[in-house]
C-alpha positions in Angstrom: 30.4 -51.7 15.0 33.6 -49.5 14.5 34.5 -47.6 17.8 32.7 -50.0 20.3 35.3 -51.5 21.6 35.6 -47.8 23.3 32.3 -48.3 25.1 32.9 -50.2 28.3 30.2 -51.4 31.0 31.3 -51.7 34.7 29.2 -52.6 37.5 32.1 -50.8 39.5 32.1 -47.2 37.6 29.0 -45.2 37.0 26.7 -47.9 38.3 27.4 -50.1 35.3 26.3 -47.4 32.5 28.0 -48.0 29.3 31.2 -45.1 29.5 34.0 -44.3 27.4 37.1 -46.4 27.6 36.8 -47.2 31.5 36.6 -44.0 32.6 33.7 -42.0 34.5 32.5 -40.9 31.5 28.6 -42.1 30.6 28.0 -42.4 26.7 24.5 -39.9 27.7 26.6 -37.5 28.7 28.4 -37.2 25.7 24.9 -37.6 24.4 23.3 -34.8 26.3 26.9 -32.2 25.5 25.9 -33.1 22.0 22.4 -32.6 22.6 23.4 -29.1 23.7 24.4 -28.1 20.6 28.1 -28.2 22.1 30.4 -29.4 18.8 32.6 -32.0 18.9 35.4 -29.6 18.8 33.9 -27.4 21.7 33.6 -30.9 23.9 37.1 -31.8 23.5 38.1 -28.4 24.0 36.7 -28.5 27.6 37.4 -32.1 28.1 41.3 -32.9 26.7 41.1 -36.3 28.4 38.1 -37.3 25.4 39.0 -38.1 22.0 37.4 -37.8 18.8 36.8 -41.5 18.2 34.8 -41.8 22.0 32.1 -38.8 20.5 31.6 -41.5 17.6 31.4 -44.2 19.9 28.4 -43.0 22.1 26.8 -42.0 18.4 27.3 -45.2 17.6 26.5 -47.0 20.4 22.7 -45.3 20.7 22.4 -45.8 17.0 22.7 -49.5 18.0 20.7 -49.3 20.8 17.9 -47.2 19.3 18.1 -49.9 16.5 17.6 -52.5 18.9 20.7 -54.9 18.5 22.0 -56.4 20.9 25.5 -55.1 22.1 28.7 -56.4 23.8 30.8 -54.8 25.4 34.2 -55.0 26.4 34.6 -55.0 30.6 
């Protein structure tokens, strides 16, 4: 569960996909930069306002999803 607290769901941004601390950031976005083969040093290059710990977030977060457990997240 480490790093979820980063993960927020807002019916206000994004159409209430789970994002990165509150911003317009989906986590499958992050996902599909990953998915690009982009590193995590090449993504935060481009994108200064993202941090580290938000790339482990989404991974985590769809770990937990593709698990099936239930999540909460912060608002």
């Amino acid at each position: 569960m480490q790093y979820l607290e980063r993960i927020t769901i807002d019916p206000e941004i994004c159409h209430g996909k789970p994002c990165i601390r509150g911003m317009r950031w989906p986590v499958e976005v992050i996902l599909d930069l990953l998915g690009s083969e982009m590193t995590i040093e090449e993504i935060l290059e481009d994108h200064p306002e993202l941090e580290k710990e938000d790339i482990i977030a989404s991974l985590n977060y769809a770990r937990l999803l593709m698990s099936g457990q239930l999540i909460k997240s912060a608002a």
